[in-house]
Residue, then its C-alpha position, 0 to 999 in steps of 0.5 A: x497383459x490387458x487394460x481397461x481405459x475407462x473415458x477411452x475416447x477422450x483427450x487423456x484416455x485416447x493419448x493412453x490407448x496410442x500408447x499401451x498400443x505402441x508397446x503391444x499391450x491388450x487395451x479395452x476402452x470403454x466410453x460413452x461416446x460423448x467425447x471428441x470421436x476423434x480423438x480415436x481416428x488413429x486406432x484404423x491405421x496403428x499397426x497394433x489395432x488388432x489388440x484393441x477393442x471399443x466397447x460404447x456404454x455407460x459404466x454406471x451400468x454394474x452389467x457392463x462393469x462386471x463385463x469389461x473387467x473379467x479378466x483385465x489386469x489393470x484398470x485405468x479410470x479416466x471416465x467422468x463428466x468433468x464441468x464444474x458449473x454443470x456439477x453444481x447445477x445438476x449435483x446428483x447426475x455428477x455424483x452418480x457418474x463420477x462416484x457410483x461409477x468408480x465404487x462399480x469399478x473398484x467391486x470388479x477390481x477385487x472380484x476379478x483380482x485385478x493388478x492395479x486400480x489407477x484413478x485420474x484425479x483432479x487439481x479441483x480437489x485443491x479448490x482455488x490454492x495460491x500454492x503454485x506448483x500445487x502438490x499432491x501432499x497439499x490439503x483438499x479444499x472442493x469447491x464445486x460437487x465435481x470436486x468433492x466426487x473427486x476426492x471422494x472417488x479417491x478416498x473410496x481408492x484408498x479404502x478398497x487399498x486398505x480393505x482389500x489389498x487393492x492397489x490403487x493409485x491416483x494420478x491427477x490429470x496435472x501431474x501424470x506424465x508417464x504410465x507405471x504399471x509395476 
């Protein structure tokens, strides 16, 4: 089996890599790098570095994105820039990272009949709700560009689902706890 994590080199996609190592799965991370650089330190000494590979770049980019998804199974797209107060200062390089991105992604999942699209999502698409625990069920309310891209990336998940019978699957960053790849 082979994952692409994209945002491989942050907290979450690093966290995901550690662990689809440990049960011997083929990871390929893709990040542009700006993260924490070590958040991937353990990767010299993981007794299974041997199925992981990094690829630094930008999946703005359609070149890479048609690159990194030949052949890949599943897709887990954690990439994204995630400041809300610089999403509203500079609201098109948010869209363009955040949106145009994930829309690249999902045209290489259906053109290389990927598995499963699984989409980190954000508890900023509920805006400032009182309703503690939030829900997944709850109404979107974003408040900032960061969180309409999100929702927006999600609503794109669910019409490549409906239109072309990719699985997709949003898990927002506050809920997911474990990684389902049946």
């Amino acid at each position: 089996m082979r994952l692409l994590i994209t945002g491989g080199a942050g907290f979450i996609g690093s966290h995901l890599i550690k662990a689809l190592l440990d049960q011997k799965h083929n990871v390929i991370a893709v990040d542009t790098h700006s993260s924490d650089h070590n958040n991937l330190a353990f990767i010299k000494t993981h007794s299974n570095k041997h199925l992981f590979k990094f690829i630094q770049g930008d999946i703005t980019n359609k070149t890479l994105c048609h690159e990194i998804c030949k052949n890949t199974d599943y897709i887990l797209h954690h990439a994204a820039y995630i400041s809300v107060a610089e999403s509203i200062e500079n609201p098109k390089k948010y869209l363009k990272n955040n949106v145009e991105s994930t829309l690249n992604l999902l045209t290489e999942a259906v053109k290389n009949k990927c598995k499963k699209f699984i989409f980190s999502s954000s508890a900023a698409i509920y805006g400032n709700s009182q309703n503690l625990p939030l829900l997944e069920t709850e109404k979107p309310h974003p408040l900032s560009p960061y969180a309409i891209d999100k929702i927006s990336a999600e609503y794109y998940c669910n019409y490549f689902n409906h239109l072309y019978q990719l699985p997709t699957d949003r898990k927002s960053t506050r809920l997911t706890s474990h990684l389902v790849i049946s």
